[in-house]
C-alpha atoms as one frame of an Amber mdcrd trajectory, in Angstrom:
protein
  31.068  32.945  20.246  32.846  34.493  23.138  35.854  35.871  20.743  33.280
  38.087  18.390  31.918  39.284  21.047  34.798  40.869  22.316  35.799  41.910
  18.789  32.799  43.516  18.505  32.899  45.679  21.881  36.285  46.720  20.937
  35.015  48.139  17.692  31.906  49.702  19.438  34.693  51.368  21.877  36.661
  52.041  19.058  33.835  54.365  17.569  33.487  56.099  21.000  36.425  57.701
  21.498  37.954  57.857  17.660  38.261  61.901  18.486  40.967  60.907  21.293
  42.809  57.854  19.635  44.796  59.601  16.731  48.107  60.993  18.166  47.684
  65.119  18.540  51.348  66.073  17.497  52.436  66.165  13.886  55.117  63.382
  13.313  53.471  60.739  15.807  49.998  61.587  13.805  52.634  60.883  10.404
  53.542  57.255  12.212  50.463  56.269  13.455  49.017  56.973   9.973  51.603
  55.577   8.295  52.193  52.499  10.436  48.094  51.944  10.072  47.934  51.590
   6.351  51.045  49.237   6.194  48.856  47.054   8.708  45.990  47.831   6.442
  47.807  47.040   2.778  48.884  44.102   4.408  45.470  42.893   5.684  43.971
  43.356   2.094  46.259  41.669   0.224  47.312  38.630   2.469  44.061  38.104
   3.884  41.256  40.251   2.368  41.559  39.352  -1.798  42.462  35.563  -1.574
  39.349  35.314   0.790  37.449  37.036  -2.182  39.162  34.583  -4.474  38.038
  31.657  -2.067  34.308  32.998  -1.630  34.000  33.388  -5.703  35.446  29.682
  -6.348  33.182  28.017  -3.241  30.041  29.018  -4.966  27.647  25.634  -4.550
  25.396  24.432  -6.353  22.729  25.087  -7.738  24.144  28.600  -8.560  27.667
  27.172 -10.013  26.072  26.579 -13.507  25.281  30.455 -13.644  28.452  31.878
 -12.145  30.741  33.503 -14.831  33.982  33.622 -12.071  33.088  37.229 -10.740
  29.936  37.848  -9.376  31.832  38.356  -6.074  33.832  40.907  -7.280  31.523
  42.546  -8.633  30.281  43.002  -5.628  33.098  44.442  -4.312  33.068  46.892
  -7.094  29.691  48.163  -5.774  30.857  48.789  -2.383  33.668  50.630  -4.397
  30.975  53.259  -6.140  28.857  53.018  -2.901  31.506  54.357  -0.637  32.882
  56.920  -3.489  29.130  58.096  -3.508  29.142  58.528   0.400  32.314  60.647
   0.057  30.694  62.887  -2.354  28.128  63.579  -0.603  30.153  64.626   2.378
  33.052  66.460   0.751  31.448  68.706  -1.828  28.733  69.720  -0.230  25.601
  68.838  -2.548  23.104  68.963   0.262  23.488  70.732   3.691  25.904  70.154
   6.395  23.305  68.838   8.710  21.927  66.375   5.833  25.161  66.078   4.873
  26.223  64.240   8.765  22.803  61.793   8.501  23.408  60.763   5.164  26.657
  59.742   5.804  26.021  57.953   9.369  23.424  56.271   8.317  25.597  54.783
   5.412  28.328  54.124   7.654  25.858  52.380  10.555  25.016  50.216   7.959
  28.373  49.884   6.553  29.211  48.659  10.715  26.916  46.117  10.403  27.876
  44.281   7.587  31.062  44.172   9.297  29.987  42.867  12.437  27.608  40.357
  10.375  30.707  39.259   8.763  32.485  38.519  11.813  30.512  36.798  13.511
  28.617  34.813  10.463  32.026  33.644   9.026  32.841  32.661  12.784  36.131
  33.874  12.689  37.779  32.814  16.169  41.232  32.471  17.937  44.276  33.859
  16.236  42.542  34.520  13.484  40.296  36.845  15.269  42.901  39.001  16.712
  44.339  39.755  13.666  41.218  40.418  12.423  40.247  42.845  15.061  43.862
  44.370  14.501  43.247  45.382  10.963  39.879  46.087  10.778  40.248  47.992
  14.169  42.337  50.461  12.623  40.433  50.870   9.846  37.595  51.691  11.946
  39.252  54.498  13.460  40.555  56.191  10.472  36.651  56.138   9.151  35.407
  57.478  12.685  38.177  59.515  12.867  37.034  61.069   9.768  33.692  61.426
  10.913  34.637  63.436  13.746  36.688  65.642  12.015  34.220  66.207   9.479
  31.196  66.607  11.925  32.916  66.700  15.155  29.848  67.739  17.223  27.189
  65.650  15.383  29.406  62.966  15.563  30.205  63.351  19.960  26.092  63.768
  20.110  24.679  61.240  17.859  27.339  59.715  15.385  28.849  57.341  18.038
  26.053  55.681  19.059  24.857  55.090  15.571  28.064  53.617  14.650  28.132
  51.391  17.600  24.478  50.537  17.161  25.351  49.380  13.911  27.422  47.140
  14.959  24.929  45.466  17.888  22.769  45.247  15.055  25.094  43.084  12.909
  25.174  40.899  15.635  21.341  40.498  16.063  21.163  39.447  12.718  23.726
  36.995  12.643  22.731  35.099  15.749  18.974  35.099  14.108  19.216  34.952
  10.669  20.696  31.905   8.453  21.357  33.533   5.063  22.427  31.333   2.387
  25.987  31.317   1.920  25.689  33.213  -1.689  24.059  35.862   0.006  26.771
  35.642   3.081  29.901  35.814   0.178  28.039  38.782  -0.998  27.875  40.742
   1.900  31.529  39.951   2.867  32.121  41.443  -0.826  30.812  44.587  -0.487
  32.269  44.806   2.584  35.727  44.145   1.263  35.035  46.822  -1.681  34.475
  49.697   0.421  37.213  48.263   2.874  39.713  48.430   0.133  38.557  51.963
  -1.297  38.732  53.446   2.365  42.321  52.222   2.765  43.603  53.264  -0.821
  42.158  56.583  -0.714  41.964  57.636   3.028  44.294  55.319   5.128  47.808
  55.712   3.152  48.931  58.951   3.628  50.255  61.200   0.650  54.115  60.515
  -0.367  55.210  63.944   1.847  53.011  63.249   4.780  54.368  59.152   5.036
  56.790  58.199   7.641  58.130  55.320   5.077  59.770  53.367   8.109  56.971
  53.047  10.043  55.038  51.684   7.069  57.544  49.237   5.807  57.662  47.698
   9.602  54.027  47.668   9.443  53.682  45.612   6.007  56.413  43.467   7.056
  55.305  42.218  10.817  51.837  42.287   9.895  52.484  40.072   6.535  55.525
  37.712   8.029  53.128  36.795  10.937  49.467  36.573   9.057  51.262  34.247
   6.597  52.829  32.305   8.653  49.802  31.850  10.825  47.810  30.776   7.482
  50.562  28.104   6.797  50.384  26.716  10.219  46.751  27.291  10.749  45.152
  26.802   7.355  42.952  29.716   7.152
């Protein structure tokens, strides 16, 4: 129990200081970014998609004799349009800015504690965890990071406390409430939908703006080590 808990105040310090942890000049900004989303591709398809795979084949019974092989995924697929939706919303400007900001970090607080549910419920521990807080870590700065620069006073005022609240709530719920684990690969679904549209669209920078080096290292330490960690380990 002691290891989530330190994954999760990492994330909740994570969110607090997102405006500070991106590099200010231009071609360490270009490796951080680029080094990120080879750490994040990696993540997604070494860990993230066979644990999909694994969460769609361990349905039990008595909800195996209605399962058609992708109720999982389509899951995921929702937090795919959910997070598109959010995006909308903040990027083009339908509603006001100020609506705008609450729509979106109220989505994303809840978005934090799915995440934080997920940790802890699947009871990820050890190595496991710090790889886990490695890639998901990052990912949580690019989305603050965006945040910040979208709504950078909002976000320094209220944003940050929302997003870390989000994740003390995940917590609460996991330490109180037993959800069935149908429910629990459903969550960690959606999660993993709007986890993998985030990366795709926000964490890989564009072809000029990639530092290609930096994100071939990335890929290959991150995916060498996770899978040889999974061989050893079993995960």
């Amino acid at each position: 129990m002691l290891i989530p808990f330190i994954v999760g105040i990492v994330f909740i310090i994570i969110h607090f200081f997102a405006g500070a942890l991106i590099p200010s000049g231009k071609v360490m900004r270009m490796k951080w970014f680029s080094f990120s989303g080879g750490l994040a591709v990696s993540y997604i398809f070494i860990y993230l998609l066979p644990t999909l795979h694994k969460e769609q084949t361990d349905i039990e019974e008595p909800y195996r004799h209605f399962t058609m092989e992708s109720e999982v995924y389509f899951a995921g697929l929702i937090g795919v349009v959910l997070f598109l939706g959010i995006q909308i919303i903040i990027k083009q400007n339908y509603i006001s800015h100020t609506s705008s900001f609450w729509s979106a970090i109220s989505f994303y607080a809840l978005y934090n504690a799915l995440v934080s549910y997920t940790v802890l419920s699947f009871e990820v521990s050890g190595i496991e965890a710090v790889f886990y807080c490695i890639a998901i870590g990052l990912h949580f700065i690019a989305v603050a990071h965006e945040m910040w620069r979208e709504f950078p006073q909002e976000y320094t005022k209220y944003g940050r406390y929302m997003l870390g609240s989000g994740i003390a709530i995940g917590w609460i719920v996991a330490l109180n409430i037993d959800l069935i684990p149908l429910f629990r690969s459903f969550i960690f679904a959606l999660v993993s939908g709007a986890m993998i549209f985030t990366v795709f669209k926000h964490e890989l920078p564009s072809e000029k703006d990639t530092h290609y080096p930096s994100f071939l290292i990335a890929v290959l330490i991150y995916s060498a080590i996770t899978m040889s960690l999974k061989f050893f380990f079993e995960w």
